[in-house]
N, CA and C atoms as an extended XYZ file, in Angstrom:
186
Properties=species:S:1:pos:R:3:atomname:S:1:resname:S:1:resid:I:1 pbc="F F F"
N       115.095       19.941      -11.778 N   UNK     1
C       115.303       18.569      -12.165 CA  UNK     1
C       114.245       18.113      -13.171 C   UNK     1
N       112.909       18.581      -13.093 N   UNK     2
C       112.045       17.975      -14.039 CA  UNK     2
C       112.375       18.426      -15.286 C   UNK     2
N       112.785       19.959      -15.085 N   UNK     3
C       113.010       20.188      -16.693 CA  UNK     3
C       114.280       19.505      -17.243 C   UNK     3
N       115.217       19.367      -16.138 N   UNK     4
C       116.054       18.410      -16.829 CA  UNK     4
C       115.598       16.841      -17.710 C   UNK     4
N       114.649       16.796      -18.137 N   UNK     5
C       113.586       15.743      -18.242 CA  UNK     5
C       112.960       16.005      -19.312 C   UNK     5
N       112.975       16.997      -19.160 N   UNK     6
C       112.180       17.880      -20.684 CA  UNK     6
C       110.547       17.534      -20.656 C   UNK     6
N       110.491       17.520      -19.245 N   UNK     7
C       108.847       17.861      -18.700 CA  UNK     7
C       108.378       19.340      -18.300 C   UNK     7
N       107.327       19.363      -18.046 N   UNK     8
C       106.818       20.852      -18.171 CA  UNK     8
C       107.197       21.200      -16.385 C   UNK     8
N       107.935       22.262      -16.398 N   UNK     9
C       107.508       23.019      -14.729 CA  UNK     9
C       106.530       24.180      -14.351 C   UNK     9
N       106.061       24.078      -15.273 N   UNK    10
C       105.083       25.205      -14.404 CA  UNK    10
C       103.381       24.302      -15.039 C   UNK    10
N       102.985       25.341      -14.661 N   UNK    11
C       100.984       24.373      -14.664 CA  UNK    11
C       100.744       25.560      -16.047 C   UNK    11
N       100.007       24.515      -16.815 N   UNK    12
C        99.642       25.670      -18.119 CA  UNK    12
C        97.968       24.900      -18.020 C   UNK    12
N        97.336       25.524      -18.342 N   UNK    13
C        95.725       25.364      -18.276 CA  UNK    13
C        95.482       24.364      -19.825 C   UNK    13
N        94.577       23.480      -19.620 N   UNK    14
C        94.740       22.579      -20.208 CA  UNK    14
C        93.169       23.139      -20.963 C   UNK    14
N        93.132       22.169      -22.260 N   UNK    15
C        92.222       22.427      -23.247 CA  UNK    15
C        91.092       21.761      -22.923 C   UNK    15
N        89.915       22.401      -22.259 N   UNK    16
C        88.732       21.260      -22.469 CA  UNK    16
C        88.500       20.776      -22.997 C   UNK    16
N        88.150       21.406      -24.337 N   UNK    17
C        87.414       20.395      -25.254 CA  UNK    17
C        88.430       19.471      -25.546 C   UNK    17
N        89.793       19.407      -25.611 N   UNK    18
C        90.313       18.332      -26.519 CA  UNK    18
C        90.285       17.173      -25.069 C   UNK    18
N        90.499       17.670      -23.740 N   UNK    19
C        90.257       16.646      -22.843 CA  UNK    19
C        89.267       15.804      -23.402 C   UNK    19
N        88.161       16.602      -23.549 N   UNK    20
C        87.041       16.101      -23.467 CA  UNK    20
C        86.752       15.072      -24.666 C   UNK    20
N        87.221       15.360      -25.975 N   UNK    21
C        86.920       15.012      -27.245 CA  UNK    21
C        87.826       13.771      -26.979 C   UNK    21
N        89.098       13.781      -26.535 N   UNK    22
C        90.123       12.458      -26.115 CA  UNK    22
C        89.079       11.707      -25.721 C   UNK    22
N        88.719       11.541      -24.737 N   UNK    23
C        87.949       10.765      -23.744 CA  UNK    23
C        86.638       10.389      -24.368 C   UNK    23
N        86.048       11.274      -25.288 N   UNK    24
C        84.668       10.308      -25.942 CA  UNK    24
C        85.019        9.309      -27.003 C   UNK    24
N        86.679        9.118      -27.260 N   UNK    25
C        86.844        8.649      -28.319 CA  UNK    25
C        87.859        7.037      -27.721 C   UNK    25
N        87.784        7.030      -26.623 N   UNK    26
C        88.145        6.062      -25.302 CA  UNK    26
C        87.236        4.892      -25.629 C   UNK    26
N        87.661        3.497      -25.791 N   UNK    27
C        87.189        2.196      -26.055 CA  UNK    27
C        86.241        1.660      -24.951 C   UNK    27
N        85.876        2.941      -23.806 N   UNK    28
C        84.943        3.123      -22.451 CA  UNK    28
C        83.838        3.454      -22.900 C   UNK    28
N        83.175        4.259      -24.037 N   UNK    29
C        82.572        5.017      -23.991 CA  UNK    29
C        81.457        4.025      -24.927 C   UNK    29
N        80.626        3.802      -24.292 N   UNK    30
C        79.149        3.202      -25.437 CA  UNK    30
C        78.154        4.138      -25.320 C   UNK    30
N        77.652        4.004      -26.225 N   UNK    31
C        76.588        5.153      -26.873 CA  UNK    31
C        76.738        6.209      -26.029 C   UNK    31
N        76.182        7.189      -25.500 N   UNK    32
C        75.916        8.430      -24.601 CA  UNK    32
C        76.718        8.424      -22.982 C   UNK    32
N        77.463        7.121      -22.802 N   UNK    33
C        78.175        7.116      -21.513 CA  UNK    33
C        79.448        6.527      -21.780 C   UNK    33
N        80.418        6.692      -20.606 N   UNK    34
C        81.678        5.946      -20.224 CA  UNK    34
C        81.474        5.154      -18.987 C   UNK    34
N        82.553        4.415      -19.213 N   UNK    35
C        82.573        3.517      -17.958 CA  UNK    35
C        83.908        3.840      -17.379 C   UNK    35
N        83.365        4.248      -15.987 N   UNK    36
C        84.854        4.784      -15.312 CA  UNK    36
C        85.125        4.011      -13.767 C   UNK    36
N        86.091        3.811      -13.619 N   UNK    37
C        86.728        3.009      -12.619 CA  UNK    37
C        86.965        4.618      -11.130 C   UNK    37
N        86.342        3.929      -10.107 N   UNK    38
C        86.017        5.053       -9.187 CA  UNK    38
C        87.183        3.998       -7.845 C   UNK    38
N        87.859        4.486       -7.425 N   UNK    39
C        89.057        3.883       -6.642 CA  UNK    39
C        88.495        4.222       -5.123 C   UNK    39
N        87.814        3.440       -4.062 N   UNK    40
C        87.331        3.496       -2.821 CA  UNK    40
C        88.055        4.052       -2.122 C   UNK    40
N        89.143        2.971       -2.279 N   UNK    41
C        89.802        2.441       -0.623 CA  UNK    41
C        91.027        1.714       -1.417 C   UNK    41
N        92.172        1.183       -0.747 N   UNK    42
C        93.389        0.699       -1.249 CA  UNK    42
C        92.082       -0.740       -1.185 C   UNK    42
N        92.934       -1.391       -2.537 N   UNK    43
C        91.704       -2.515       -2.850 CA  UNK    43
C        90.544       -2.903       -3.026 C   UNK    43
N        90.160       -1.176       -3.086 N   UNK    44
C        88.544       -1.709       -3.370 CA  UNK    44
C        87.801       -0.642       -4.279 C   UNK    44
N        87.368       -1.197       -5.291 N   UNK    45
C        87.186       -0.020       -6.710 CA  UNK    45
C        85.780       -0.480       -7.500 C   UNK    45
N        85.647       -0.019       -8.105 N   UNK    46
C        84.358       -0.307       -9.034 CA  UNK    46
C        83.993        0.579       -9.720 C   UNK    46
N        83.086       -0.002      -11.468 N   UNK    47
C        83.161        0.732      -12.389 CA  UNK    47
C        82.034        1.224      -11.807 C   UNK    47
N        81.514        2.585      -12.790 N   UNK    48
C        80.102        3.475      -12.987 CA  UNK    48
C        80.527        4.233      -14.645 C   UNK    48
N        79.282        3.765      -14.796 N   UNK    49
C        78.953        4.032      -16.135 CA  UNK    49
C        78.442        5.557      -16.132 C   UNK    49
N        79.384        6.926      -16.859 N   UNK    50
C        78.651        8.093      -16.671 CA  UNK    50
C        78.354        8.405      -17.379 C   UNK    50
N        76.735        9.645      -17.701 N   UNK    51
C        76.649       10.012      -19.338 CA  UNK    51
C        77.671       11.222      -19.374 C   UNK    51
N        78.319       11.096      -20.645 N   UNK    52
C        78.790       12.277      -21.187 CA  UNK    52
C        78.777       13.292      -20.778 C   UNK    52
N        77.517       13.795      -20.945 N   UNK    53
C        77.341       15.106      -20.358 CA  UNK    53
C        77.851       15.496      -19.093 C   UNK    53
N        77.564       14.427      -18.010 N   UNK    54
C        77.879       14.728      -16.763 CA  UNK    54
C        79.680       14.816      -16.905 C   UNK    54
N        80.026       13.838      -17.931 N   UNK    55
C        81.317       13.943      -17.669 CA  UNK    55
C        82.330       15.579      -18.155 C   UNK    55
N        81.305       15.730      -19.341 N   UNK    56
C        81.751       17.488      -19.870 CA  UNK    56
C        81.834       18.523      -18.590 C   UNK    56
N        80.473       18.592      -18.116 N   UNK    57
C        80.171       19.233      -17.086 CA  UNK    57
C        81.964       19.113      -15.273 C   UNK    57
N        82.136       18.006      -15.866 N   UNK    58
C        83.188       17.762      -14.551 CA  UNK    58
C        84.751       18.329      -15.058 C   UNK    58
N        84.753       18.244      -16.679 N   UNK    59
C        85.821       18.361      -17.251 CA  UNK    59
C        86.126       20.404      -16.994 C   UNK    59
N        84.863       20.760      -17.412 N   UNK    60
C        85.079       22.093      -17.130 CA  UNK    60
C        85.072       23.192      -15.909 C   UNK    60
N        84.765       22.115      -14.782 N   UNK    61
C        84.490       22.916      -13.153 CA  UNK    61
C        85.973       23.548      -13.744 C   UNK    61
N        85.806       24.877      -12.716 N   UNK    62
C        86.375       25.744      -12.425 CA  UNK    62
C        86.910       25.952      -11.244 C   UNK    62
């Protein structure tokens, strides 16, 4: 059914760097960090500001 959709069915490994390069170029991102929305609990959320780096580092776990 999904491909009836002309969505992908199987998992293809995605590009870090362009993840990554997307996301520094995000209207979040001031100087050396982003600001990212961290989801608790149903209703209860809050931003954190991360540097970059840490965020590269998360983009590429294995």
């Amino acid at each position: 059914m999904v491909e009836a959709f002309g969505l992908p069915a199987r998992y293809q490994p995605w590009d870090e760097e362009k993840i990554f390069q997307a996301m520094t170029h995000d209207k979040k991102v001031r100087g050396d960090k982003i600001r990212i929305v961290i989801v608790e609990d149903i209703g209860k959320s809050r931003i954190m500001s991360v540097p970059l780096n840490e965020l590269r580092e998360y983009v590429t776990l294995e």
